[in-house]
C-alpha positions in Angstrom: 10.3 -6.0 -7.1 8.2 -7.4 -10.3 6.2 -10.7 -10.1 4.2 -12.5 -12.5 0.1 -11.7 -11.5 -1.1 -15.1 -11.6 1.9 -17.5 -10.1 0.5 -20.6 -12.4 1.7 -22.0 -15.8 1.3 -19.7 -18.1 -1.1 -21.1 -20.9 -2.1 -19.9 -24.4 -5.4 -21.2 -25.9 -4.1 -22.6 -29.4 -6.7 -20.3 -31.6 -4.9 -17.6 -30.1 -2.2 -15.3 -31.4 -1.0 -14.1 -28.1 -0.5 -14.9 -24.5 -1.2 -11.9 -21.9 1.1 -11.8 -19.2 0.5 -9.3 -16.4 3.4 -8.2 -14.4 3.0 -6.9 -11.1 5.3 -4.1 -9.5 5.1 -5.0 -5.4 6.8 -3.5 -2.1 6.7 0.0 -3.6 5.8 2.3 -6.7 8.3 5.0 -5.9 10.3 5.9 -9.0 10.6 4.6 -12.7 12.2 1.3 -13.4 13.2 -1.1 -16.5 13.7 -4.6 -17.2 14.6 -6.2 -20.5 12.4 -9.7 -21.3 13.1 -12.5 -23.9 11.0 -15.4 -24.7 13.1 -18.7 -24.8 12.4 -21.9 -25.6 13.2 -24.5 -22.3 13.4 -28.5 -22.9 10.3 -30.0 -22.9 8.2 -27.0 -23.2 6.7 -25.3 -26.5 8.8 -25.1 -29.2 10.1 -21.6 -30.7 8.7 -20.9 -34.5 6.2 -23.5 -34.0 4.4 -23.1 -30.7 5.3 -19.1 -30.3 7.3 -16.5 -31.9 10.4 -15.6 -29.9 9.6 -11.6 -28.2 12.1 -9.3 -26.4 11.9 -5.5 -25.0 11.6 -3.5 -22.7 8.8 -3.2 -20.0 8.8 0.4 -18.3 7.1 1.2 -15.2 7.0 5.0 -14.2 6.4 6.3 -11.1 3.5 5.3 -9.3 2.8 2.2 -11.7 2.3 -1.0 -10.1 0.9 -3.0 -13.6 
């Protein structure tokens, strides 16, 4: 199972180029595992191309890995 570290809102400081978002592998860190990840822009939240630059990949835990 993955969950986000820190369970709040998820803020960026507006001098700041990038957000860090720490995921956390829990129950286990048997095995590798993969989950694709997209940025979207939600009503009433911040706005793609102006407030952040849309991001997708892959994150990639190998065995043993739990951030």
């Amino acid at each position: 199972m993955l969950v986000f570290k820190d369970k709040e809102t998820i803020k960026a400081a507006a001098n700041k180029e990038y957000a860090e978002i720490v995921i956390e592998r829990v129950k286990g860190s048997d095995g590798r595992i993969t989950v694709e990840y997209e940025t979207i822009e939600m009503d009433g939240g911040a706005k793609e191309g102006i407030d952040f630059r849309n991001s997708s990949g892959i994150l990639e835990f190998n065995n043993g890995d739990t951030e």
